[in-house]
C-alpha distance (Angstrom), angle and dihedral (degrees) to the residues before:
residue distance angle dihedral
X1 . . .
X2 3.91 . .
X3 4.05 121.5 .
X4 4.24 106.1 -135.6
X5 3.68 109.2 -159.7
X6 3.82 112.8 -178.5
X7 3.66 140.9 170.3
X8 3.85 113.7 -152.6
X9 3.42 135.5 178.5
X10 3.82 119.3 -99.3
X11 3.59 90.4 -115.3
X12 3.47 90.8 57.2
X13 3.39 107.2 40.1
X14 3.73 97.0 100.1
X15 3.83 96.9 61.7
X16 3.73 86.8 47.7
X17 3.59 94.0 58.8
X18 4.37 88.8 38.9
X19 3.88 84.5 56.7
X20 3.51 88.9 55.3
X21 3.59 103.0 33.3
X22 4.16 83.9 55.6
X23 4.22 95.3 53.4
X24 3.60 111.7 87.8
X25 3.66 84.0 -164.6
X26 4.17 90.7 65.0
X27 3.52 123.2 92.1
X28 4.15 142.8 146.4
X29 4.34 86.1 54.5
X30 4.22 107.1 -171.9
X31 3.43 120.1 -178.8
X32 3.76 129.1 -161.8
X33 3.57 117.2 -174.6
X34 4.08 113.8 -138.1
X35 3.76 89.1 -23.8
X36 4.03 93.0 136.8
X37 3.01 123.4 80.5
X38 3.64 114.5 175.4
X39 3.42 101.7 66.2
X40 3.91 86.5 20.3
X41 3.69 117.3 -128.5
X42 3.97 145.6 72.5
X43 3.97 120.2 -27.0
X44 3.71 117.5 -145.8
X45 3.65 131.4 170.7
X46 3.72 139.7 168.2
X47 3.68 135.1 152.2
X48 3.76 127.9 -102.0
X49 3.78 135.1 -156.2
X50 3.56 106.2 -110.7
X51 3.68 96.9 -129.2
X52 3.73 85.8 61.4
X53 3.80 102.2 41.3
X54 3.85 95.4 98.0
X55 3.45 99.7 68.2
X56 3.96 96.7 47.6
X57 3.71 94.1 45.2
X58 3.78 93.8 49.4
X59 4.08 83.6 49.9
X60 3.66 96.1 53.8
X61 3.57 94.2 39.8
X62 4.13 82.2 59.5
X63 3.59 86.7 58.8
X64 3.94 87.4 67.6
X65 3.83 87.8 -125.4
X66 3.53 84.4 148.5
X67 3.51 97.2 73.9
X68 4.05 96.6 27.3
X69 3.87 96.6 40.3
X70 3.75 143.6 -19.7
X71 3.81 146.0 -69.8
X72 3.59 123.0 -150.3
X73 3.69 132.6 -177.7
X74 3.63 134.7 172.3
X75 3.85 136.9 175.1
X76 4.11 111.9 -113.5
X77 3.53 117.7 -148.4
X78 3.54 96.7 -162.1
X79 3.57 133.6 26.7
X80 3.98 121.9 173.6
X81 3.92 104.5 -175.5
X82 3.82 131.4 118.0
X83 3.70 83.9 -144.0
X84 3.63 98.8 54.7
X85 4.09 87.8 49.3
X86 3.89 89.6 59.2
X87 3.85 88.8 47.6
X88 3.99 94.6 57.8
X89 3.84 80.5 40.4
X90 3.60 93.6 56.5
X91 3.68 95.6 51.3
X92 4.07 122.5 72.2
X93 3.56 117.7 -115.0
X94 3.63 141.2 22.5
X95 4.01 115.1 -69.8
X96 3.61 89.6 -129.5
X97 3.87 87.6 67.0
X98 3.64 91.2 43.5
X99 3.94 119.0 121.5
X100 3.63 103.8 -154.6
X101 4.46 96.5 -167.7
X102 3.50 97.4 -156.9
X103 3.85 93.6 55.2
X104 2.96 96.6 47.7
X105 3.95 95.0 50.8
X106 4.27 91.7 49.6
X107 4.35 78.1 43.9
X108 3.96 90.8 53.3
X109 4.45 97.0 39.0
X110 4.01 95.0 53.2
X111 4.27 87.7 37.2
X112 4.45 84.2 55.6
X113 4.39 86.8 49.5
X114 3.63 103.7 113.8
X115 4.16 101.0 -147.7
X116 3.24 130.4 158.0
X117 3.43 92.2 -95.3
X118 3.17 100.3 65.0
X119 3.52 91.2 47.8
X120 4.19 91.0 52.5
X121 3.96 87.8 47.5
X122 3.85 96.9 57.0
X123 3.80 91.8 41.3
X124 2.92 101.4 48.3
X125 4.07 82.5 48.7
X126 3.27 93.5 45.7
X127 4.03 90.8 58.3
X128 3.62 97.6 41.7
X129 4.18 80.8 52.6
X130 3.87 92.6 48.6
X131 4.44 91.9 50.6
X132 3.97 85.8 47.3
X133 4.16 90.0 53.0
X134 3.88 85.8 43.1
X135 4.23 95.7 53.3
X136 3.42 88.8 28.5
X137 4.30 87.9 -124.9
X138 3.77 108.4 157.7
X139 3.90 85.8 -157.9
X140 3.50 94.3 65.6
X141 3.68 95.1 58.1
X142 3.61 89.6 41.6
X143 3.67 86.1 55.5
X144 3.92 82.7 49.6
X145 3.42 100.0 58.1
X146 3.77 95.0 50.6
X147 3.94 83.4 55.4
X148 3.78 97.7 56.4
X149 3.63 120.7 94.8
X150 4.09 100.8 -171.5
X151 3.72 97.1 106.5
X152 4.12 86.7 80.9
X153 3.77 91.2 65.4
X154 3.40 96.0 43.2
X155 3.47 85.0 51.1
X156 3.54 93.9 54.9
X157 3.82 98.8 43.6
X158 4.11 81.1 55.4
X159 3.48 92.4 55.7
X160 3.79 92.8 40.7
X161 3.61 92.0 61.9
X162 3.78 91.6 47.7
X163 3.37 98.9 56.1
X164 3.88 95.2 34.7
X165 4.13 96.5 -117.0
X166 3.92 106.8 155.6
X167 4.23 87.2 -166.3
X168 3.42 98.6 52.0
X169 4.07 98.5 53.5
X170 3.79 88.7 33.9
X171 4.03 84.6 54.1
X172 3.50 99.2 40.4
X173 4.00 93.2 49.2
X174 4.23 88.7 50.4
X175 4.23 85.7 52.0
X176 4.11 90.2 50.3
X177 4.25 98.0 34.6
X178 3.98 91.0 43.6
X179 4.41 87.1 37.9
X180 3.27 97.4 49.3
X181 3.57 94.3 41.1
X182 3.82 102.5 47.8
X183 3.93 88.9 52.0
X184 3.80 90.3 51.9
X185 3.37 96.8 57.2
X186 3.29 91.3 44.6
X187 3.59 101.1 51.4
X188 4.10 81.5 44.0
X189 3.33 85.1 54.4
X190 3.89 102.0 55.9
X191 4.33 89.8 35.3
X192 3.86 83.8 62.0
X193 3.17 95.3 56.7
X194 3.43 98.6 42.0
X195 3.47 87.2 60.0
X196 3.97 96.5 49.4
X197 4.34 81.2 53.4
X198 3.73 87.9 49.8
X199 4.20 96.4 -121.6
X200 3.47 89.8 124.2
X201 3.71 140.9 49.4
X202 3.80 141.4 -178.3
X203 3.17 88.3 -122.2
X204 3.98 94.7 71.4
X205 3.88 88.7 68.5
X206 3.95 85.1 62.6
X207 3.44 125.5 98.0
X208 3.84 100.5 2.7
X209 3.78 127.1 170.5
X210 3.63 118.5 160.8
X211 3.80 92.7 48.2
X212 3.66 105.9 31.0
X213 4.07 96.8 101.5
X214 3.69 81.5 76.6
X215 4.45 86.0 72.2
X216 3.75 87.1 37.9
X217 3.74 115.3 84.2
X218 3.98 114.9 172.0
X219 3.50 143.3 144.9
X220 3.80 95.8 -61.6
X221 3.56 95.6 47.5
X222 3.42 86.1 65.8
X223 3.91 93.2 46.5
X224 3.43 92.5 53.0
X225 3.80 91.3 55.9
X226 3.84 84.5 50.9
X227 3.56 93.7 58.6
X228 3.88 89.8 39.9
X229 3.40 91.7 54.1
X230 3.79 98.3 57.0
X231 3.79 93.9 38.7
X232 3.99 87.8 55.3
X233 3.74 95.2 47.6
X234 3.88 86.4 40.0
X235 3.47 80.3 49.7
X236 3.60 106.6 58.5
X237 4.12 105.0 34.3
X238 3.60 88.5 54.2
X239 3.94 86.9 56.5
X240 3.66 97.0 -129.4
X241 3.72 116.9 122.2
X242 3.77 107.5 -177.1
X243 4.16 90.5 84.7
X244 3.47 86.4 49.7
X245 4.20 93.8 73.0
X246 3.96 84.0 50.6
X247 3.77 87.0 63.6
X248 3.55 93.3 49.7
X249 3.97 88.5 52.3
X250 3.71 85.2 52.6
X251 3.64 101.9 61.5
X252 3.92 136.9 66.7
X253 3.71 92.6 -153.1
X254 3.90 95.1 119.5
X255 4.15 91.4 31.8
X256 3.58 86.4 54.1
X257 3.90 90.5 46.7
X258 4.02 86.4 42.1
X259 4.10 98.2 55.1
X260 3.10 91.4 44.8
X261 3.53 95.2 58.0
X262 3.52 99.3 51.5
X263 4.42 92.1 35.3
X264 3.88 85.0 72.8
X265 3.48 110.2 59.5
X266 3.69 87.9 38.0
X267 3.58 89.0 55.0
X268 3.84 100.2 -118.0
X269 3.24 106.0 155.2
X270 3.53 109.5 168.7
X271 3.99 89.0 52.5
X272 3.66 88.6 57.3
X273 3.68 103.2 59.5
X274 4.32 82.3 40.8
X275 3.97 86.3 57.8
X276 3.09 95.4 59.0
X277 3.92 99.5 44.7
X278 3.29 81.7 54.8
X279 3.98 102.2 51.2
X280 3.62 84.3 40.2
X281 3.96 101.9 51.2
X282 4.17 88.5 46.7
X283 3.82 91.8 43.4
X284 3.67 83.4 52.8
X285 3.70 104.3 41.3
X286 4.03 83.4 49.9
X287 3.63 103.0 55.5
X288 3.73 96.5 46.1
X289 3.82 101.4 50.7
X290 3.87 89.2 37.3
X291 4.09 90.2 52.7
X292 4.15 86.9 37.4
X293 4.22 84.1 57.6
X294 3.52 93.6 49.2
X295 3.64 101.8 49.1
X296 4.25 84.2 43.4
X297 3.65 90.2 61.2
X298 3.85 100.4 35.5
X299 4.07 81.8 59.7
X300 3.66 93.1 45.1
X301 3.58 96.5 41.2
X302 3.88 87.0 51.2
X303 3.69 94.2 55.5
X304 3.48 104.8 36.4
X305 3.46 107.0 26.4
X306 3.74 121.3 104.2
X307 3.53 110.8 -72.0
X308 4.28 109.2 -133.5
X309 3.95 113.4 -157.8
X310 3.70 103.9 -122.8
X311 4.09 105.6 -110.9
X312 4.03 116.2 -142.4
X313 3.41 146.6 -134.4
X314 3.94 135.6 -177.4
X315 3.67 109.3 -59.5
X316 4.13 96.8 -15.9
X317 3.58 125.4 80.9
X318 4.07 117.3 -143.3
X319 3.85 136.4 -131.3
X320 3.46 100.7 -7.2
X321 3.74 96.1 166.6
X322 3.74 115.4 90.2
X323 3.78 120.2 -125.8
């Protein structure tokens, strides 16, 4: 179940309450009359099934409450109510295979933020990546891949391209290009001058066998970043997050970024140009099953999803879109 808090205008109020009335997936309705005071007006909240949380939030957001007064929504963990248990009843589906759009869209913005966070993370991935090409320990670039955060812009530019937003792939792709850029030179950086100290050689790129998949990109690289690519997306609209870290374990993306990193001031060549085949073949494999698995459940959610009768008000009809 999701927990709606909103703050409506007086005047509005009513259709709030018809929106609500009219989902079978709504239950737990409380309403405060003029209790908010910042916007000023009504404060109602309820909880909704997720599976039917589309259709209301696309209502309200009709309602322009956006710009007159707020929309809240929060995941409950527990919810011990007869009522509530005839909600998720009433709605189709299991909430764990609900795709709740406007979640998913706050999910995808802060995932595109470039911080310095997300810079640290995939450096410091990137480096743990580079040491496990240079010992040739697989559980280093395990380790690695657990680190990196770049599945949330690829995420994002999927879901850009879905729903057709220019910003949010142009965005996303400035977070991964600038990312993946700043913890190669860094990582360059510090393999340099490992190399003036003498701690590493080119020679500790020869004759690798534990790690060498990472200079190998094939055809099941690429499948693997298929299936990676739904699993992450599947991943993230069903709100769970623990399959997400067996994507990352999935995909070379910061290995690739890693050997690279290390192949250049060690002057090999040849493993450069394969480092980036490889970054390039999972990147790709990625964002076409994870935009494929969005556009899959948009359709099914459109056709099977529970259906919300539009409520009304003087000269506007409301939540028109289906869930």
């Amino acid at each position: 179940m999701l927990h709606v808090r909103v703050i409506s205008p007086t005047g509005r109020t009513g259709d709030v309450l018809r929106i609500v009335a009219e989902s079978p997936a709504a239950a737990n309705v409380i309403l405060l009359p003029g209790a908010a005071h910042a916007p000023k007006g009504d404060f109602v909240e309820f909880d909704v099934a997720r599976e039917g949380a589309n259709g209301v939030l696309d209502a309200l957001r009709e309602l322009g409450l956006k710009d007159t007064g707020s929309i809240t929504v929060e995941q409950l963990d527990l919810s011990i109510s007869v009522t509530s248990e005839k909600a998720e009843a009433a709605a189709p589906g299991d909430p764990d295979d609900a795709v709740v759009w406007d979640e998913l869209t706050a999910r995808t913005a802060a995932e595109t933020r470039l911080t310095w966070a997300f810079l640290a993370f995939l450096a410091l991935a990137t480096q743990i990546a580079a040491i496990g090409a240079l010992l040739d320990q697989p559980i280093l670039i395990v380790g690695a891949m657990v680190l990196g955060p770049e599945f949330g812009p690829v995420a994002a530019i999927c879901f850009g391209v879905m729903s057709r937003q220019l910003s949010l792939i142009g965005t996303a792709v400035r977070t991964l290009a600038v990312g993946f850029a700043v913890a190669v030179a860094i990582t360059m950086a510090c393999a340099g001058a490992s190399r003036l100290l003498g701690w590493v050689t080119p020679d500790m790129l020869d004759g690798r066998s534990l790690t060498n998949f990472i200079i190998h990109p094939d055809r099941w690289s690429f499948i693997v970043a298929l299936l990676a690519g739904v699993a992450g997306i599947l991943s993230m609209t069903a709100g769970k997050s623990s399959p997400l870290v067996g994507v990352f374990i999935s995909v070379t993306t910061v290995p690739a970024a890693g050997n690279l990193a290390v192949a250049v001031p060690l002057g090999h060549w040849n493993e450069v140009t394969a480092s980036l085949v490889q970054l390039g073949v999972n990147l790709a494999g990625m964002l076409l099953a994870g935009t494929a698995t969005l556009l899959l459940q948009r359709v099914l959610w459109a056709r099977y999803g529970l259906k919300l009768t539009p409520a009304h008000r003087p000269g506007r009809a409301v939540g028109g879109r289906r869930t």
